[in-house]
C-alpha positions in Angstrom: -62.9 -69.9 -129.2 -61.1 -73.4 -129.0 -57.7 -73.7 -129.1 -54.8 -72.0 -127.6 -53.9 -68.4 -127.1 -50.4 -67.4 -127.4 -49.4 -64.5 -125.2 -49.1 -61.6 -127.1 -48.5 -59.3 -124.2 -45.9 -59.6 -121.2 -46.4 -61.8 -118.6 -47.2 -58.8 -115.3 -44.8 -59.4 -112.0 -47.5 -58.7 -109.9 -50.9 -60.3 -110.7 -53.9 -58.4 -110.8 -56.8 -60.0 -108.2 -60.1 -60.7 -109.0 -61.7 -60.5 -105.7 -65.0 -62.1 -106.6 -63.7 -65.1 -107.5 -60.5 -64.5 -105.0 -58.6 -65.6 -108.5 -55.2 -64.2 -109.6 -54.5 -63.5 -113.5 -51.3 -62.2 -114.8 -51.3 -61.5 -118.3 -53.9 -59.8 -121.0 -55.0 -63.4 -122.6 -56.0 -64.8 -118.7 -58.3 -61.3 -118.7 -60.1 -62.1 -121.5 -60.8 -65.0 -121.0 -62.1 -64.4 -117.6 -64.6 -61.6 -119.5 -65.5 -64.4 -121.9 -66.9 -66.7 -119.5 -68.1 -64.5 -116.7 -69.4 -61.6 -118.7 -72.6 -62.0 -115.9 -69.3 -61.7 -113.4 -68.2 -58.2 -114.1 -68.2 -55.6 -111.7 -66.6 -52.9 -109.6 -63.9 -55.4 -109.0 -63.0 -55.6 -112.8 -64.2 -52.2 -114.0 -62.1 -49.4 -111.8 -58.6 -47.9 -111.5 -57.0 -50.5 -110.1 -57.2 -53.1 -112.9 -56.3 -50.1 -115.5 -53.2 -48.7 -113.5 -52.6 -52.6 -113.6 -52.7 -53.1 -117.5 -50.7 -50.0 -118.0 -48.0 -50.8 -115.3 -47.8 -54.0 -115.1 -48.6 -54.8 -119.1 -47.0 -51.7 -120.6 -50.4 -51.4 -122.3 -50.6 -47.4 -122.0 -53.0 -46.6 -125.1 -55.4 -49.4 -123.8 -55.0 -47.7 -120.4 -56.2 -44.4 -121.2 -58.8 -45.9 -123.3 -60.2 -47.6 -120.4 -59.2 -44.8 -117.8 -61.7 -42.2 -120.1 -64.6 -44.9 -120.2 -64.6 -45.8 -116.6 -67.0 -43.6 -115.3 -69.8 -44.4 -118.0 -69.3 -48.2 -116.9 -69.8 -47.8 -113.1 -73.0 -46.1 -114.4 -74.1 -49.9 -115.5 -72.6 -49.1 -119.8 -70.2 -51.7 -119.5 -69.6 -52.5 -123.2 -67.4 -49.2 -123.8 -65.0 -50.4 -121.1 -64.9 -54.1 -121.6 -64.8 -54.4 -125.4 -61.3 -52.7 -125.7 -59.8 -55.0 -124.2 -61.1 -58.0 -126.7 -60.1 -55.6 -129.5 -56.4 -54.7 -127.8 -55.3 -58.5 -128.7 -57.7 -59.6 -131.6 -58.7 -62.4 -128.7 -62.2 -63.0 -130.4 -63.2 -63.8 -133.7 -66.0 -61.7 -135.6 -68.7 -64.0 -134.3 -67.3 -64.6 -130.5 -67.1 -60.7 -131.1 -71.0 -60.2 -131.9 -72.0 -62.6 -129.6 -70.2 -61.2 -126.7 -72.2 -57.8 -127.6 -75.3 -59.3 -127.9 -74.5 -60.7 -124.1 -73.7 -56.9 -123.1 -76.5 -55.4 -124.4 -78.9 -57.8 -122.7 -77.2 -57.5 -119.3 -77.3 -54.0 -119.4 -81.0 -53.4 -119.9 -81.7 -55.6 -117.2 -83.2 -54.0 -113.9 -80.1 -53.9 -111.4 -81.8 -56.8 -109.0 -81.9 -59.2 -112.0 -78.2 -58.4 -112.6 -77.7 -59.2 -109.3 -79.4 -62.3 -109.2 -77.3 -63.1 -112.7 -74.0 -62.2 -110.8 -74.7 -64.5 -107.1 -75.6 -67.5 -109.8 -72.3 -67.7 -111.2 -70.6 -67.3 -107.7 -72.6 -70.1 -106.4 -71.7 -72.1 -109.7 -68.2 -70.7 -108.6 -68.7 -72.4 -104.4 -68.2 -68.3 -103.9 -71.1 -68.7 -101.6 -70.0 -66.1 -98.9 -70.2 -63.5 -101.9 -73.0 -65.2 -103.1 -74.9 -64.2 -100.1 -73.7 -60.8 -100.0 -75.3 -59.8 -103.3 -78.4 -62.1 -102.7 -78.7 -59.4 -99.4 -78.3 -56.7 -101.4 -81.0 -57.5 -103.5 -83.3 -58.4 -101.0 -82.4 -55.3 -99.3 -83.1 -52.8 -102.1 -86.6 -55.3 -103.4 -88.4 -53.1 -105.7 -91.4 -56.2 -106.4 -93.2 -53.6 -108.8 -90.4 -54.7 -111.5 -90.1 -58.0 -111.4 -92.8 -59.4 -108.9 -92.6 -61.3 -105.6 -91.8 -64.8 -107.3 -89.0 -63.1 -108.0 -87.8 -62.6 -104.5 -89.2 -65.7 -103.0 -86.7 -67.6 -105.5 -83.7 -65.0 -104.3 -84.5 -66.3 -100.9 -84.6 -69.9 -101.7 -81.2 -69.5 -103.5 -79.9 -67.9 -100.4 -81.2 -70.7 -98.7 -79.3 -73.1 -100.6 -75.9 -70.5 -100.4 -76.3 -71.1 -96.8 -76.5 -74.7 -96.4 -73.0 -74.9 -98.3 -71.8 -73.3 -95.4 -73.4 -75.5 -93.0 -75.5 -72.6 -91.7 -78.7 -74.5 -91.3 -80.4 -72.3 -88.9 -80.1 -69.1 -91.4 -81.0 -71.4 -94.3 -84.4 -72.3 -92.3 -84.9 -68.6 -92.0 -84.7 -68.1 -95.9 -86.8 -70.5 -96.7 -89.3 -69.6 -94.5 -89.5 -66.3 -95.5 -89.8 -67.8 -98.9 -92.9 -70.2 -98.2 -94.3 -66.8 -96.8 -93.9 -65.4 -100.2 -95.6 -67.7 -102.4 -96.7 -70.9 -100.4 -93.9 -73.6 -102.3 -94.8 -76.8 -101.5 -91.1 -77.6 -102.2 -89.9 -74.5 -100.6 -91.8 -76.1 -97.2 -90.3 -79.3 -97.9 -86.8 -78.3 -97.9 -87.2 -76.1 -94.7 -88.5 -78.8 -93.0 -85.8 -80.7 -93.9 -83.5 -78.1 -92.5 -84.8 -77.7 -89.7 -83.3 -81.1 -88.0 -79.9 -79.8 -89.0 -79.8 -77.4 -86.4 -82.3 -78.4 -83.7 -82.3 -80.7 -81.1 -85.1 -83.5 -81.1 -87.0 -82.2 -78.4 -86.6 -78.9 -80.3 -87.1 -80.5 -83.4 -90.4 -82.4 -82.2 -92.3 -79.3 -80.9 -91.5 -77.1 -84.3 -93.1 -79.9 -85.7 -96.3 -80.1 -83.5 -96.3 -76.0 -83.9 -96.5 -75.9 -87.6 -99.0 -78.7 -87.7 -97.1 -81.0 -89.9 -98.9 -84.6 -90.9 -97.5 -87.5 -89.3 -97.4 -89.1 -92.9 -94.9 -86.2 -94.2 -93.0 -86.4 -91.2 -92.2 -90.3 -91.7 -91.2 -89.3 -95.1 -89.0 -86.6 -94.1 -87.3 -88.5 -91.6 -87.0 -91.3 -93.8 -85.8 -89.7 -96.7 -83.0 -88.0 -94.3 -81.8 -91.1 -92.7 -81.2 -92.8 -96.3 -79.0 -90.0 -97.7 -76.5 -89.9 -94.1 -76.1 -93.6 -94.8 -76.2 -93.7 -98.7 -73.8 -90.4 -99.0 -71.4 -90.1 -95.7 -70.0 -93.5 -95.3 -69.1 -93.6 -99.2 -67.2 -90.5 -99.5 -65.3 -91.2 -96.3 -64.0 -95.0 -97.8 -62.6 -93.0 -101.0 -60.3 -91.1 -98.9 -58.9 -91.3 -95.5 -61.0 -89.2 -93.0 -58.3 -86.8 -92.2 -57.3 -86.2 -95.6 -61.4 -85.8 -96.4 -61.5 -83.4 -93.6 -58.7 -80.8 -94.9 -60.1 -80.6 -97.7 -63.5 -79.9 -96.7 -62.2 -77.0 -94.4 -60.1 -75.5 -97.2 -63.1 -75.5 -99.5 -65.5 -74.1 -96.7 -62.4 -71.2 -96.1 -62.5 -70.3 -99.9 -66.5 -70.7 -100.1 -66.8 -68.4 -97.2 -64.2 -66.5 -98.0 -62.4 -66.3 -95.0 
């Protein structure tokens, strides 16, 4: 819905926290709009007493309250339209078609077995840098597999996700450990390309050298590896440190690292 939203509701003292995106929102019209664009988002850390002790308290919205407060336990059992809908509805913040479309999103999510909904959920958290609670639900999935469901591709992409989750973090060594349990899944030739790749992040060359000669890499791909690698440090590196001044480039690194961690 374009254009602006004029707060309808007061503006709370104390902000409710959405820990998933470690975000703060303070009035009803920042809510929705959170639920608009991360339906895939929504979880225990939107759906659950806190938030609706929060609208009544801290909103003065007491009929939406007990709306939500008698709808809660249906939507930790995975029926989230009954709880999130209300709140749409509580400040006319969609328009009939927004309205039906944001159903239509509902209904689809909530059909879906729970590992796919998962999987939904870590994507927009990566899309987010949340990559610290990326991880955790990309474990939890991995943890509780069912393959019967949604087949072993399905996993092996999980893990190259991971993978990818992990390198933002500059933690190369677990990274290598995704992806080769990934290759072991379904035999990438992309998936082996990137953990090769990987693997000179974190080893040393002697180290590096005799992984090599263990997995029987070609000398050919090697070359290309190595060549491929040494063209990005000096492409990429020097070019984002001339646009700022190292130190300044540096603090911001570690605060995004701290937030994508979520330290």
């Amino acid at each position: 819905m374009s254009g602006y939203h004029l707060c309808q509701v007061k503006k709370a003292k104390h902000p409710y926290y959405i820990e998933s995106i470690s975000t703060n929102i303070y009035t009803i019209e920042e809510l929705c709009f959170y639920l608009r664009e991360n339906i895939y988002l929504v979880d225990a850390s939107i759906m659950n007493e806190t938030l609706c002790d929060w609208i009544r308290d801290e909103l003065g919205l007491k009929k939406l309250y007990r709306k939500l407060a008698e709808r809660l336990e249906e939507a930790k059992k995975g029926s989230i339209a009954g709880f999130i809908l209300p709140i749409f509805k509580e400040i006319s913040y969609l328009s009939p078609e927004e309205y039906h479309r944001i159903q239509e999103q509902i209904s689809s999510i909530e059909i879906q077995p729970e590992d796919l909904r998962r999987k939904m959920k870590a994507d927009y958290l990566m899309k987010y840098g949340m990559y610290g609670n990326a991880i955790r639900e990309f474990y939890q999935i991995l943890k509780e597999r069912n393959p019967g469901k949604l087949g072993v591709q399905f996993y092996a992409k999980v893990l190259d996700s991971m993978a990818a989750a992990y390198g933002h973090l500059f933690l190369f060594e677990e990274a290598a450990d995704c992806l080769w349990q990934s290759y072991g899944i379904v035999r990438s030739s992309k998936t082996w390309e990137k953990y090769l790749s990987v693997l000179p992040l974190f080893l040393d060359r002697e180290s590096y050298k005799k992984k090599l000669k263990e997995l029987a890499v070609p000398r050919a791909q090697i070359d290309s590896l190595e060549g491929r690698n040494a063209g990005y440090i000096k492409a990429e590196v020097p070019g984002r440190l001339k646009e700022e001044k190292a130190e300044e480039f540096l603090k911001k690194i570690k605060e995004e690292y701290y937030k994508s961690a979520c330290c």
